[in-house]
C-alpha positions as a Markdown table, in Angstrom:
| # | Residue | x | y | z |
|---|---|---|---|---|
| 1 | Unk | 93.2 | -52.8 | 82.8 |
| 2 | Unk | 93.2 | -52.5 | 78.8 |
| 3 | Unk | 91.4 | -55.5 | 78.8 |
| 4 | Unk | 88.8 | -55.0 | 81.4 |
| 5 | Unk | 87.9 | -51.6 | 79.7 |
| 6 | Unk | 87.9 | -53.4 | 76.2 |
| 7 | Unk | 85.2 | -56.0 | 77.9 |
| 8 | Unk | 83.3 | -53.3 | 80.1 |
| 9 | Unk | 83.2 | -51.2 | 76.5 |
| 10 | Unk | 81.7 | -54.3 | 74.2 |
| 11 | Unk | 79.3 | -55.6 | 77.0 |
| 12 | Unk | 77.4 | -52.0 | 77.2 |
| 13 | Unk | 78.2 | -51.8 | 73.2 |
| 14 | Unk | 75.9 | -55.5 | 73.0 |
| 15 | Unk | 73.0 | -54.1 | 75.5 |
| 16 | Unk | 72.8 | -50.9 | 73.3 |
| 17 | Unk | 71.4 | -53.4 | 71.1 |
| 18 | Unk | 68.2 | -54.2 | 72.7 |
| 19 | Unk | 67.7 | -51.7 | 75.6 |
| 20 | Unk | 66.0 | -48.7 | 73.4 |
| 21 | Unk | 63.5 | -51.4 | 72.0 |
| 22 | Unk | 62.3 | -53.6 | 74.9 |
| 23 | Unk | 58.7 | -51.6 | 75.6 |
| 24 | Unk | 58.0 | -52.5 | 72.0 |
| 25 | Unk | 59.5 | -55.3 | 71.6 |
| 26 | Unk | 57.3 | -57.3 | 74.3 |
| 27 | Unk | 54.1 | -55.3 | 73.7 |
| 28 | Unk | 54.1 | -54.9 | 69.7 |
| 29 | Unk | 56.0 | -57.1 | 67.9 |
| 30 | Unk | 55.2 | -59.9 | 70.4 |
| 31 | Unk | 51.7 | -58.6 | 71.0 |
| 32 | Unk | 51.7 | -58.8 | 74.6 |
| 33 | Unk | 50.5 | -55.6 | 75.3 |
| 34 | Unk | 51.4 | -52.6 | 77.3 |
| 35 | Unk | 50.5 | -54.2 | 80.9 |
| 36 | Unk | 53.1 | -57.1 | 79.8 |
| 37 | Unk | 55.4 | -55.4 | 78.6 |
| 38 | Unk | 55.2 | -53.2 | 82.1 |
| 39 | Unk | 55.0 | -56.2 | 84.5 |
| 40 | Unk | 58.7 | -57.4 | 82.3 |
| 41 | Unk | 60.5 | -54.3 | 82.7 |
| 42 | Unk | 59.7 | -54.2 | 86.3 |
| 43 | Unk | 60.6 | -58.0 | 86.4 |
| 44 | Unk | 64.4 | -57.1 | 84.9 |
| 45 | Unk | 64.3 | -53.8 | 87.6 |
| 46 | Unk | 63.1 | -56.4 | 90.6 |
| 47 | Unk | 65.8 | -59.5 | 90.0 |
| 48 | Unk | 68.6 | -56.7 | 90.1 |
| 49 | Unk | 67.0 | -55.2 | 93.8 |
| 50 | Unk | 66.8 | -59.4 | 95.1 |
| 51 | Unk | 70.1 | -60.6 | 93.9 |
| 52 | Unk | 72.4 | -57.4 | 94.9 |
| 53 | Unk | 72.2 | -58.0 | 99.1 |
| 54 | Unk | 74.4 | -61.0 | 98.1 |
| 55 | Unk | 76.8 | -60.0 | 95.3 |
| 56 | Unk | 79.2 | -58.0 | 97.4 |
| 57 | Unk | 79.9 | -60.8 | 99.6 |
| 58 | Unk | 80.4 | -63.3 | 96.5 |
| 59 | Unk | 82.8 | -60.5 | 95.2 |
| 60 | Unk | 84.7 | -60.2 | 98.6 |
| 61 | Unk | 85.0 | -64.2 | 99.0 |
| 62 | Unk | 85.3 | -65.6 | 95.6 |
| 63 | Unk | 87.0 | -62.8 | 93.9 |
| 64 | Unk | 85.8 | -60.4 | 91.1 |
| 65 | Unk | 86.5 | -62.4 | 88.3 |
| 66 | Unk | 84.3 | -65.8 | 88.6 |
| 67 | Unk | 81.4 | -63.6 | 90.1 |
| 68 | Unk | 81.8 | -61.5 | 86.2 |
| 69 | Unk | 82.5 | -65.0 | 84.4 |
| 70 | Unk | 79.1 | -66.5 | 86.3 |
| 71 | Unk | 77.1 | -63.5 | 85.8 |
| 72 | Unk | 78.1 | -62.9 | 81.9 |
| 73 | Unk | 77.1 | -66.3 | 81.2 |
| 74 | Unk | 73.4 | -65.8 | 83.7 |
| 75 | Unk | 73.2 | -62.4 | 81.4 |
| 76 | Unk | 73.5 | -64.1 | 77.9 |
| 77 | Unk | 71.2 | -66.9 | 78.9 |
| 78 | Unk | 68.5 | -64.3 | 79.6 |
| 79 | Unk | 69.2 | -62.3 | 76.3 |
| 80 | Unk | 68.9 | -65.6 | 74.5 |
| 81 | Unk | 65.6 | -66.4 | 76.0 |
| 82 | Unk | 64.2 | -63.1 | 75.6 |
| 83 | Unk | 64.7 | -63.4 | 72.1 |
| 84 | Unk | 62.8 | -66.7 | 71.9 |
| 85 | Unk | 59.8 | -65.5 | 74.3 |
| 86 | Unk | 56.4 | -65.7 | 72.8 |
| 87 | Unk | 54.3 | -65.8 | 75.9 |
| 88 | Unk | 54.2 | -63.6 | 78.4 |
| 89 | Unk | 55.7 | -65.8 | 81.2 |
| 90 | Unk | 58.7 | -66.5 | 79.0 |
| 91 | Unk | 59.5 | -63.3 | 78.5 |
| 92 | Unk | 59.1 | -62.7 | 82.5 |
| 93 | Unk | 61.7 | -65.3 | 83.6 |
| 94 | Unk | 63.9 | -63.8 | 80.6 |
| 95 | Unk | 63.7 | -60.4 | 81.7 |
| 96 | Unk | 64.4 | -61.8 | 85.4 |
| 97 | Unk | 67.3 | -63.4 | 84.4 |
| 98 | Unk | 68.7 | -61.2 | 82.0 |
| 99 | Unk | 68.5 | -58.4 | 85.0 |
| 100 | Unk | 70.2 | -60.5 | 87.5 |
| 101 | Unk | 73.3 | -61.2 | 85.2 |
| 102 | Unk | 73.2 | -57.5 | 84.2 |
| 103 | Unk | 73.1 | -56.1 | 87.8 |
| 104 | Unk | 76.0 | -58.1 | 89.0 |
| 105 | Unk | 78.3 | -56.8 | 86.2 |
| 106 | Unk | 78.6 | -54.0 | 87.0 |
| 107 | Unk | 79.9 | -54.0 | 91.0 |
| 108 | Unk | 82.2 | -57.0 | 89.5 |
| 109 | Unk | 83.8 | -54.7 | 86.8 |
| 110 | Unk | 84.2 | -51.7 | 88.9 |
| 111 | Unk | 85.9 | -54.0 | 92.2 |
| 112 | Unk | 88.5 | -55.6 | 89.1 |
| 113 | Unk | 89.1 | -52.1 | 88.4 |
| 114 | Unk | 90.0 | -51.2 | 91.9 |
| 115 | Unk | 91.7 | -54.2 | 92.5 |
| 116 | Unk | 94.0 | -53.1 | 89.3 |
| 117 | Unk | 94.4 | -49.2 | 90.2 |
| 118 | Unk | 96.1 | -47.1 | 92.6 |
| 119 | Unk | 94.5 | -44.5 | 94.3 |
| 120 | Unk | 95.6 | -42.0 | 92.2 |
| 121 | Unk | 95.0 | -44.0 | 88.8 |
| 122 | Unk | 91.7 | -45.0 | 90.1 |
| 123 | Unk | 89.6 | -41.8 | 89.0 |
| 124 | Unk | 91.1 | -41.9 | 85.5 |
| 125 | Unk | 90.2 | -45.5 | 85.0 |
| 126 | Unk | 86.1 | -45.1 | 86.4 |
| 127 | Unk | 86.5 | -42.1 | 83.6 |
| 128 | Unk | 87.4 | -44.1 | 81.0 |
| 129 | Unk | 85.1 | -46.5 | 81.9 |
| 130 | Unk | 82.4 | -44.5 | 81.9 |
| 131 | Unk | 83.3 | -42.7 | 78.5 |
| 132 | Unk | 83.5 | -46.3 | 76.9 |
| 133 | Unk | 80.3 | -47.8 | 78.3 |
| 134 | Unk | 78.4 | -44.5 | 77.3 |
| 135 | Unk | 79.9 | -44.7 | 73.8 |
| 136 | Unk | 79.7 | -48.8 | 73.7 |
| 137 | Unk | 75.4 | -48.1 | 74.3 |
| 138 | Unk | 75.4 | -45.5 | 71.3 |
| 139 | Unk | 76.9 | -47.1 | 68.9 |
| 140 | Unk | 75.2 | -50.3 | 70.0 |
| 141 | Unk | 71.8 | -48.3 | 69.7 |
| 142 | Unk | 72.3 | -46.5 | 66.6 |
| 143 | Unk | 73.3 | -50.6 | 64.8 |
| 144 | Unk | 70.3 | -51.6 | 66.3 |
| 145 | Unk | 67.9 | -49.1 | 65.2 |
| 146 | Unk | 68.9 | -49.9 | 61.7 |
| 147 | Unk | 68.8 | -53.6 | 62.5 |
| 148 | Unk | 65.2 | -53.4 | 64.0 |
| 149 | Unk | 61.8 | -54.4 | 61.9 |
| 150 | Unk | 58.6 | -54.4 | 64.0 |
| 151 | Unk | 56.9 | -56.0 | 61.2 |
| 152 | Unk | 60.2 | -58.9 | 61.9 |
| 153 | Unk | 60.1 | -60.6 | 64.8 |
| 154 | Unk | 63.0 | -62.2 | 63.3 |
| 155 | Unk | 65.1 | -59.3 | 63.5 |
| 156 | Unk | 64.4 | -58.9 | 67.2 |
| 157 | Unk | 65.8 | -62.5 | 67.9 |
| 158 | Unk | 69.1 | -61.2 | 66.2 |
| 159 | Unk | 69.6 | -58.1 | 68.3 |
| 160 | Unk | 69.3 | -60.1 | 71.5 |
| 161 | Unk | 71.4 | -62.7 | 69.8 |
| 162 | Unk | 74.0 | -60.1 | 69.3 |
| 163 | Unk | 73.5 | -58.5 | 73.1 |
| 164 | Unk | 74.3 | -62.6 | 74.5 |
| 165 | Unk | 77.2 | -62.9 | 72.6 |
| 166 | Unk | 78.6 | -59.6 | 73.9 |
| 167 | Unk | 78.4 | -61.2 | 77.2 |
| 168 | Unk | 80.1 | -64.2 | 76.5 |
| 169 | Unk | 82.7 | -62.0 | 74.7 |
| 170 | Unk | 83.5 | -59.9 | 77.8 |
| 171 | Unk | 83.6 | -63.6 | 79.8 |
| 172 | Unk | 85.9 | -64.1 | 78.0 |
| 173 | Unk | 88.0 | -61.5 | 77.8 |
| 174 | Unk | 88.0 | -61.2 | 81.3 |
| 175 | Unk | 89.4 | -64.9 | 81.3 |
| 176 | Unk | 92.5 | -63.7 | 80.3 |
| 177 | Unk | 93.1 | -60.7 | 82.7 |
| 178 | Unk | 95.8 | -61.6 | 85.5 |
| 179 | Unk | 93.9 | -60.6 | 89.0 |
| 180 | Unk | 96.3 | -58.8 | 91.3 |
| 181 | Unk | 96.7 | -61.3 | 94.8 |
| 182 | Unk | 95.5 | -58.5 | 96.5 |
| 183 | Unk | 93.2 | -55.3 | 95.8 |
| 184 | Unk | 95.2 | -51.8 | 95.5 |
| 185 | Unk | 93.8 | -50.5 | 98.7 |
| 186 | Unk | 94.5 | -48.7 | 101.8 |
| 187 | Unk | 92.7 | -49.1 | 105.1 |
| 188 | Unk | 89.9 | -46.5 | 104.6 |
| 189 | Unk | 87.4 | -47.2 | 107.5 |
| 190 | Unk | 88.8 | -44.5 | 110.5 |
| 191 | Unk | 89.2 | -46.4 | 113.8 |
| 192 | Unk | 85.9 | -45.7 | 115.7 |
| 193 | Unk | 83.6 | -46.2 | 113.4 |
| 194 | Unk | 84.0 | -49.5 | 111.9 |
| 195 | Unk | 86.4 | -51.4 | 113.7 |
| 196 | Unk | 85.9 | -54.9 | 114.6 |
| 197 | Unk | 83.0 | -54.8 | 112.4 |
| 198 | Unk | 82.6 | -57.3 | 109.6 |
| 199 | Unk | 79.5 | -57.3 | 106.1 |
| 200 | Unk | 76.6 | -55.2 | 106.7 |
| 201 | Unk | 77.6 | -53.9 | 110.2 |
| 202 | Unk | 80.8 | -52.8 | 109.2 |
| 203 | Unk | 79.2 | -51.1 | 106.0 |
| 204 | Unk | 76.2 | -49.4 | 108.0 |
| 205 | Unk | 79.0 | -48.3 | 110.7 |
| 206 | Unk | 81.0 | -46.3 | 108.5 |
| 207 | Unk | 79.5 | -43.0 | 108.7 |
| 208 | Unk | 81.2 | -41.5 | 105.4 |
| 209 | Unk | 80.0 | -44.9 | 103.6 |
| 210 | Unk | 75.9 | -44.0 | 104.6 |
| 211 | Unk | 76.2 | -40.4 | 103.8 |
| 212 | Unk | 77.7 | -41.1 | 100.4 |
| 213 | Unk | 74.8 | -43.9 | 99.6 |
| 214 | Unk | 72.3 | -41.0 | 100.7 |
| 215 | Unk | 73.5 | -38.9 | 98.4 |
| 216 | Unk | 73.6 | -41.6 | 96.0 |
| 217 | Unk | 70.3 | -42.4 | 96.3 |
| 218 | Unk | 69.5 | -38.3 | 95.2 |
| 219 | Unk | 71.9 | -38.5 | 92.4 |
| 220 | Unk | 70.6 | -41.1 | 90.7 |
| 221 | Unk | 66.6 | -40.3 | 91.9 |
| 222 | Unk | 67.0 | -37.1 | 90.2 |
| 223 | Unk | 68.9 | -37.2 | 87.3 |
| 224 | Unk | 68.5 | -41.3 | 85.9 |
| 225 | Unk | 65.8 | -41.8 | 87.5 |
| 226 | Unk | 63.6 | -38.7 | 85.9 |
| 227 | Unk | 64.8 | -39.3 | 82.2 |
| 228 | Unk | 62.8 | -42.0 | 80.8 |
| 229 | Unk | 59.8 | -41.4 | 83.1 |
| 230 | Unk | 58.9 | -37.6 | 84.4 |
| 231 | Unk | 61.2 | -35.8 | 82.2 |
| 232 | Unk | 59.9 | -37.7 | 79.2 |
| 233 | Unk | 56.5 | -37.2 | 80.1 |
| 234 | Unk | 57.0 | -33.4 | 81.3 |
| 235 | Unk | 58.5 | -32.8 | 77.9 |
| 236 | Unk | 55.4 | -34.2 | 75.8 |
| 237 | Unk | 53.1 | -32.8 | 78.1 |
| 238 | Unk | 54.0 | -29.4 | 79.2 |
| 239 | Unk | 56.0 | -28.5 | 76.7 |
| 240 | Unk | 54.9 | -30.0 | 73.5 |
| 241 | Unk | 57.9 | -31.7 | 73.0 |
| 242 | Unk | 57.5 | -34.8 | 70.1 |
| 243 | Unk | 58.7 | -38.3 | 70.3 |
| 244 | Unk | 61.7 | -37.7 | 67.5 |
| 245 | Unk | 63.0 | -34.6 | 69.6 |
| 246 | Unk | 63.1 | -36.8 | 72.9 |
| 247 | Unk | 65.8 | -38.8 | 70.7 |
| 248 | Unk | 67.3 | -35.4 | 70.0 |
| 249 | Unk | 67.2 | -34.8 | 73.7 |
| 250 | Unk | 68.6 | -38.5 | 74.5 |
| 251 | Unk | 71.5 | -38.1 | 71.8 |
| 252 | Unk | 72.9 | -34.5 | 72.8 |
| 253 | Unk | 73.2 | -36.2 | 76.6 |
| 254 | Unk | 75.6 | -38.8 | 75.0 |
| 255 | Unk | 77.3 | -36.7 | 72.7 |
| 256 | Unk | 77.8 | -34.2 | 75.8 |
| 257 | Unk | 79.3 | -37.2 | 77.8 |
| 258 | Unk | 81.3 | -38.6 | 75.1 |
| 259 | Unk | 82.9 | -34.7 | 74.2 |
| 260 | Unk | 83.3 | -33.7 | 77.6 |
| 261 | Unk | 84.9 | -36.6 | 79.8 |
| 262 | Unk | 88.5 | -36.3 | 79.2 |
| 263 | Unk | 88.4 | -32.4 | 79.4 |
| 264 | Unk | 86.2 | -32.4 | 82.5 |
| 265 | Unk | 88.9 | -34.9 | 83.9 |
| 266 | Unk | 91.3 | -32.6 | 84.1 |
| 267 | Unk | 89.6 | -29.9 | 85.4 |
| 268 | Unk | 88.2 | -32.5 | 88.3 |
| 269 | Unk | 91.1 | -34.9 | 88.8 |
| 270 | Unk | 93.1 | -32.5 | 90.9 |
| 271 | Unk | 90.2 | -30.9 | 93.0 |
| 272 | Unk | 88.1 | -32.1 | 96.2 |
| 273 | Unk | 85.5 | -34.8 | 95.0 |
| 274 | Unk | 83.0 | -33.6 | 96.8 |
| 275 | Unk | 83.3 | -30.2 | 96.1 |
| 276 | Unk | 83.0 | -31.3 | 92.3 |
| 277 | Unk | 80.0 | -33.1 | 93.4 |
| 278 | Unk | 78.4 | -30.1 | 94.8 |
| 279 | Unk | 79.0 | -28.2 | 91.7 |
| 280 | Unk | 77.1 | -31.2 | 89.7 |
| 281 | Unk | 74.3 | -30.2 | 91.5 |
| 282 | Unk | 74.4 | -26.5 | 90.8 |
| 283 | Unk | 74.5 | -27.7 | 86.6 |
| 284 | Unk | 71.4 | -29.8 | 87.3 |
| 285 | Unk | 69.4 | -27.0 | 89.1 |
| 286 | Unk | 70.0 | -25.1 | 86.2 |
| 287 | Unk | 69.0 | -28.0 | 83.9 |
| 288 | Unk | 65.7 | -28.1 | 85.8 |
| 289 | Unk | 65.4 | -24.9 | 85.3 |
| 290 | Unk | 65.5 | -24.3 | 81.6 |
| 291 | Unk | 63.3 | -27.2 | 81.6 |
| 292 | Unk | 61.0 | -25.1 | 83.4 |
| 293 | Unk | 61.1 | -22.6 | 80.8 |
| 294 | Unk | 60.6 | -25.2 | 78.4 |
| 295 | Unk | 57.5 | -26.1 | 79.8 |
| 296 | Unk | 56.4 | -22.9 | 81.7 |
| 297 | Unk | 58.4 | -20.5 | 80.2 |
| 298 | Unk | 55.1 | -19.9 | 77.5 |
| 299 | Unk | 58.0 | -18.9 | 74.3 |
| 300 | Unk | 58.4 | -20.4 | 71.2 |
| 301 | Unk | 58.1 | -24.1 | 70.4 |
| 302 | Unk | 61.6 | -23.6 | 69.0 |
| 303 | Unk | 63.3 | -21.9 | 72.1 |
| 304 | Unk | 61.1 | -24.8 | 74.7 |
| 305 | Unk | 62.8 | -27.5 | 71.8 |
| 306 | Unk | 66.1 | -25.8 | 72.6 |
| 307 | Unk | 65.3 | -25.3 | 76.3 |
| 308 | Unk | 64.5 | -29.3 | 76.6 |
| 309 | Unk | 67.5 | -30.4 | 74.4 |
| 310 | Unk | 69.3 | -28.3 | 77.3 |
| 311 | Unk | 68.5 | -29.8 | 79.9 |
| 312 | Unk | 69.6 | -33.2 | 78.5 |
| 313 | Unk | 72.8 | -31.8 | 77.5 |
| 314 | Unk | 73.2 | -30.1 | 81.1 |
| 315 | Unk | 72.6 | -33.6 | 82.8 |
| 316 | Unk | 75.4 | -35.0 | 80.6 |
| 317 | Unk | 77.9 | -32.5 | 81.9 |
| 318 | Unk | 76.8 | -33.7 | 85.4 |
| 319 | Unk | 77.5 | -37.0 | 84.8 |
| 320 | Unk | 81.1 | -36.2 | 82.8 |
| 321 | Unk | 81.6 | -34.8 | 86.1 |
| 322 | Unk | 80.6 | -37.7 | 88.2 |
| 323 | Unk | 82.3 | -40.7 | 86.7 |
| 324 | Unk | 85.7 | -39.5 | 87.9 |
| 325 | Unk | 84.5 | -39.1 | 91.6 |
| 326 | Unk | 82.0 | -41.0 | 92.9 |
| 327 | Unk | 82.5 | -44.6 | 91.7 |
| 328 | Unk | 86.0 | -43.9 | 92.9 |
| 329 | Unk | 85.5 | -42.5 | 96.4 |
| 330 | Unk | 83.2 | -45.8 | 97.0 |
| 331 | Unk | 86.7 | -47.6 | 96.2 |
| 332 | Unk | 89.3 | -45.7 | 98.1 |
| 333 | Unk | 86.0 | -45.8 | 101.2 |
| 334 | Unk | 86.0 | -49.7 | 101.6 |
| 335 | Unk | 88.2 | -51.3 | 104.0 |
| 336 | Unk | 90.6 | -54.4 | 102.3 |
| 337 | Unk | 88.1 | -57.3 | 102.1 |
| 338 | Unk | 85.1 | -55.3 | 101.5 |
| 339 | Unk | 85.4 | -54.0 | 98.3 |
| 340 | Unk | 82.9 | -56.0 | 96.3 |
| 341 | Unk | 80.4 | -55.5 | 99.2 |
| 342 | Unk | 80.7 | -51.7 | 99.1 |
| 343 | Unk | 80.5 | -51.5 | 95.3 |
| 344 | Unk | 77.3 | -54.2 | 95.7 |
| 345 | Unk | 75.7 | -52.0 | 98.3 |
| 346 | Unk | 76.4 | -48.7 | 96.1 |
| 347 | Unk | 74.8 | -50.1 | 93.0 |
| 348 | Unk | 71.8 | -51.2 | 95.5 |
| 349 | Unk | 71.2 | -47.9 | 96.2 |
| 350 | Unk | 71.2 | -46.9 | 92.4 |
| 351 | Unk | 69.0 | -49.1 | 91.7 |
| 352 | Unk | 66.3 | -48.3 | 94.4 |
| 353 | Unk | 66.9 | -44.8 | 93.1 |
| 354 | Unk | 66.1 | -46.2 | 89.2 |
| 355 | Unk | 62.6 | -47.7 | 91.0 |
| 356 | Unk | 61.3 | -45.3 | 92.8 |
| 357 | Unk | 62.5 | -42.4 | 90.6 |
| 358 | Unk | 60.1 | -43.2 | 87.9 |
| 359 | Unk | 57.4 | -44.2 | 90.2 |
| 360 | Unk | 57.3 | -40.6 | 91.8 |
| 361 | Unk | 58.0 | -38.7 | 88.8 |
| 362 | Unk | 56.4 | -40.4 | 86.1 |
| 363 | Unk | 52.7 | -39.1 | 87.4 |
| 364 | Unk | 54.2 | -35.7 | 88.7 |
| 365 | Unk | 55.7 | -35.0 | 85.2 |
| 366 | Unk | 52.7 | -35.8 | 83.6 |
| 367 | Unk | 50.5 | -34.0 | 85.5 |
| 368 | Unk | 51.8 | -31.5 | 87.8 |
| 369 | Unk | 53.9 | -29.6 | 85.8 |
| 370 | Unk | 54.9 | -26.5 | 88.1 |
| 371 | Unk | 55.7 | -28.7 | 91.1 |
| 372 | Unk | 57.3 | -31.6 | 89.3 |
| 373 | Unk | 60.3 | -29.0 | 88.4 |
| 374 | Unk | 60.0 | -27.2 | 91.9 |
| 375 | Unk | 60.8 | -30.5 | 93.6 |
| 376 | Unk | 63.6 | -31.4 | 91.1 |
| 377 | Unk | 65.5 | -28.0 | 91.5 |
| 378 | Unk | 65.2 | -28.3 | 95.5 |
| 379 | Unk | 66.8 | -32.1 | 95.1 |
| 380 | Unk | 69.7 | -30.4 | 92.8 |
| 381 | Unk | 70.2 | -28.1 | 95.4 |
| 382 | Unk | 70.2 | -30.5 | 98.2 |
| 383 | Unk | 72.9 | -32.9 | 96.2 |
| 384 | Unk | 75.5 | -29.2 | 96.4 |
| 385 | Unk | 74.6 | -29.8 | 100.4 |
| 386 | Unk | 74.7 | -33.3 | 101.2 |
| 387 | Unk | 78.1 | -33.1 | 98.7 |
| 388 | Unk | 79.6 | -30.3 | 101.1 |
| 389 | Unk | 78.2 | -32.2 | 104.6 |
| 390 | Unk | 80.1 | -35.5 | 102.9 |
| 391 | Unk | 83.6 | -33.6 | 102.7 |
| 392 | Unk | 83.8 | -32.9 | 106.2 |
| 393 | Unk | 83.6 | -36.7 | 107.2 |
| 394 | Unk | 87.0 | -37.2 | 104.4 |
| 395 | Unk | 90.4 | -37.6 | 105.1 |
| 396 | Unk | 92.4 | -35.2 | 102.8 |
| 397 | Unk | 93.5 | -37.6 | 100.3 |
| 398 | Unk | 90.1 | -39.5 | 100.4 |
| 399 | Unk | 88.4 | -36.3 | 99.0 |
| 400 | Unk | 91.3 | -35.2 | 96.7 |
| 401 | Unk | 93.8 | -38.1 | 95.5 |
| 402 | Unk | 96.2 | -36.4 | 93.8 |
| 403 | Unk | 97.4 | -35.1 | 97.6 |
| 404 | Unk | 98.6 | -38.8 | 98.1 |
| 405 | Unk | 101.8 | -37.9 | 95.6 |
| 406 | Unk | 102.4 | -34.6 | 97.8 |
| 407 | Unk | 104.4 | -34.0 | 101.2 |
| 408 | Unk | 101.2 | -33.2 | 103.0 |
| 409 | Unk | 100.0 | -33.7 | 106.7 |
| 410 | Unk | 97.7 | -36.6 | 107.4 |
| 411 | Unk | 94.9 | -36.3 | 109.4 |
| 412 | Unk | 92.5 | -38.9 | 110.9 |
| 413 | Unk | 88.7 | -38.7 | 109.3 |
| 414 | Unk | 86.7 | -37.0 | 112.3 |
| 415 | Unk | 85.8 | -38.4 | 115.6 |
| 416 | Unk | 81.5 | -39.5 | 115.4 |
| 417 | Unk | 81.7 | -37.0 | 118.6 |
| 418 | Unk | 84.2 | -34.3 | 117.0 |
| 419 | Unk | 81.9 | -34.5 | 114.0 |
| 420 | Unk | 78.6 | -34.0 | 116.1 |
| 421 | Unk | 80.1 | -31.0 | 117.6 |
C-alpha cells in the first residue's frame, strides 16, 4: 500500500508540472492560437470519455497492475510528444494520448488500493490518497511555475519531460508491489438486483450502483466542473475578481484540502457515508452563496476578494470530506470480479461531469450572473437529497464501515419492491 501511495503521490506530483500551463503553452508559446489550444484540451477531455467503456473490463480480466504499467507508459509517450509538438496536429494526437494514459490511471490505482485494503482500512487509504495526489499537484505546480519561460519554448519541453518520467517512475514502482491473489471484497450486489448478471448489465442492475453514479455526476458537475470555467468567469466578471487572486482562490482550496484531510477523517470515518455526503452539500450551498455576495452582494472589493477566496476554501472542505466516502463506497459496492469495471464506470461519470460542467457554466458564469449561483445552490442542495435517498438503498456496514468490527445485526439491502414502497 506504501508503495502504491508513494507512486499515486509522484504521478499527480509530475502532471502538476504541466497542467496549470497547457492553455498557454499550445496557444502562446507555440503560437497556435486560442481555437488550437481549445480543440487540444478537448482532444485530452474526449480520449479519456472513448477509452473508459473498456478499462474496467481490462482491470477485471487482466488485473490492476499491467492495465497501470500499460497506461503509465501510453501517458509518458503523450507527455513526451506534447513537449515536441509544433504543429497543431501534433499536439492533438499528444493531447489524445496523453488523456487516455491519464484516464486509465486513475480507476487502476484506486482497484490496487481495494484489492490491498479491508473494508474498514479502505476509507483511510482513498484519504491518504487523495491528501497525497492534492499535495503531489501543488508542489508539482508551484516547481513548474518557477521552471516555466514563455519567451523558452525550451523550458516547456522540460516540464513535460519531467511530467513523462513521473509516469515511468510510478510504472515502476508499481512493478514491485506484490498483488494480493484475490481483491479484499465482500459480495456487495443484494440478491435481486444483480444476480446472474455479468459487465454493464450487472452494473446498470444494481440500483445502489446508478444512484451513487447520479449523484456522482452532480458532485463533480457542480463543484470540478464549475472551477476552471463558470466560477472563474463569474469571479472576473461579476465580481471583479483579477487573474492573481484566482490563484489565491485556487491555492486556499489546496491548502484547505491538504490542512483538513486527516482531521476531517476522523470526524467522518466513524459516521454514515452518506450522511457525510449530504452534509458536503450543505458546505457547498453555502459556498455558492458567499459567492453570491461576492458577486451580488454590491460591498467592498475586499470583502467580494474575501467572499470569492471563500468559496474556494469551502469547496476544499467538501472534498476533505469526500475522499474518505465516496471512492470507497464504489469499492465495498462492486461484486468480486467487477471491481475495475465499477471504478471504470465511476470515473466515466466524472468525467462526463468535467465536460459538460464547463460547457453549461462557462457562458452562465459569464453572463448570467444571478441565475448561474441560483442554479448552483439548488444542485448543492439536491447532492444533501440524492445523498439521504442513496442511504436507504445501503446495507448498515456499506454506509458506515466501522460497524463491520461491532456485534451488530445484518440486514439485507432493500427489496427493489420494499424500496418502491
Amino acid at each position: 500500500m506504501r508503495r502504491i501511495q508513494v507512486g499515486s503521490a509522484l504521478s499527480a506530483f509530475g502532471i502538476g508540472f504541466t497542467v496549470p500551463f497547457l492553455y498557454v503553452y499550445v496557444a502562446e508559446v507555440r503560437g497556435l492560437g486560442a481555437s488550437a489550444a481549445g480543440i487540444v484540451l478537448a482532444a485530452f477531455a474526449m480520449a479519456a470519455l472513448v477509452v473508459l467503456p473498456f478499462t474496467g473490463r481490462a482491470i477485471d480480466r487482466r488485473g490492476p497492475l499491467p492495465v497501470l504499467v500499460a497506461a503509465s507508459v501510453v501517458a509518458s509517450v503523450g507527455a513526451v510528444g506534447l513537449g515536441f509538438a509544433t504543429y497543431e496536429p501534433a499536439a492533438i494526437v499528444a493531447a489524445a494520448v496523453l488523456g487516455a494514459g491519464t484516464a486509465v490511471l486513475q480507476p487502476a490505482l484506486a482497484t490496487m488500493i481495494v484489492w490491498c485494503s479491508a473494508p474498514e482500512t479502505r476509507t483511510r487509504s482513498f484519504a491518504t490518497q487523495f491528501f497525497l495526489q492534492n499535495l503531489g499537484l501543488g508542489i508539482g505546480g508551484l516547481i513548474g511555475g518557477q521552471i516555466v519561460d514563455e519567451t523558452r519554448p525550451d523550458s516547456f519541453l522540460l516540464l513535460f519531460s519531467i511530467e513523462a518520467v513521473m509516469f515511468l517512475v510510478l510504472a515502476g514502482i508499481v512493478l514491485t508491489v506484490r498483488m494480493p491473489q484475490a481483491p479484499a471484497l465482500n459480495e456487495a450486489v443484494p440478491k435481486g438486483e444483480a444476480e446472474g448478471r455479468t459487465g454493464m448489465r450487472a452494473l446498470l442492475g444494481h440500483r445502489a450502483m446508478v444512484q451513487l453514479c447520479v449523484l456522482g455526476f452532480v458532485l463533480f458537475f457542480a463543484c470540478y466542473g464549475q472551477f476552471e470555467s463558470g466560477l472563474s468567469a463569474y469571479g472576473v466578471e461579476a465580481a471583479g475578481i483579477s487573474a492573481s487572486t484566482l490563484g489565491i482562490a485556487l491555492a486556499a482550496n489546496t491548502a484547505m484540502i491538504v490542512i483538513a484531510q486527516f482531521a476531517v477523517l476522523k470526524l467522518v470515518e466513524r459516521r454514515k457515508r452518506t450522511r457525510v455526503i449530504a452534509a458536503v452539500g450543505l458546505i457547498w450551498t453555502v459556498a455558492w452563496l458567499f459567492a453570491g455576495y461576492a458577486g451580488l452582494g454590491h460591498g467592498s472589493q475586499a470583502m467580494a476578494t474575501a467572499a470569492f477566496i471563500s468559496t474556494y476554501a469551502l469547496f476544499g472542505l467538501g472534498e476533505s470530506m469526500l475522499s474518505p466516502t465516496v471512492a470507497p463506497l464504489v469499492a465495498d459496492l462492486a461484486p468480486a470480479g467487477m471491481v475495475g469495471s465499477y471504478n471504470s464506470a465511476f470515473a466515466l461519470v466524472k468525467q462526463l461531469a468535467l465536460a459538460v460542467g464547463p460547457a453549461v457554466g462557462g457562458p452562465m458564469g459569464a453572463a448570467l450572473h444571478g441565475p448561474y449561483i441560483v442554479t448552483f445552490v439548488l444542485f448543492s442542495l439536491g447532492i444533501t437529497v440524492l445523498a439521504l435517498r442513496l442511504g436507504k438503498r445501503l446495507t448498515p456496514v456499506q454506509d458506515q464501515p466501522s460497524l463491520a468490527g461491532t456485534r451488530v445485526v445484518m440486514r439485507s439491502a432493500p427489496e427493489p419492491a420494499a424500496a418502491e414502497a
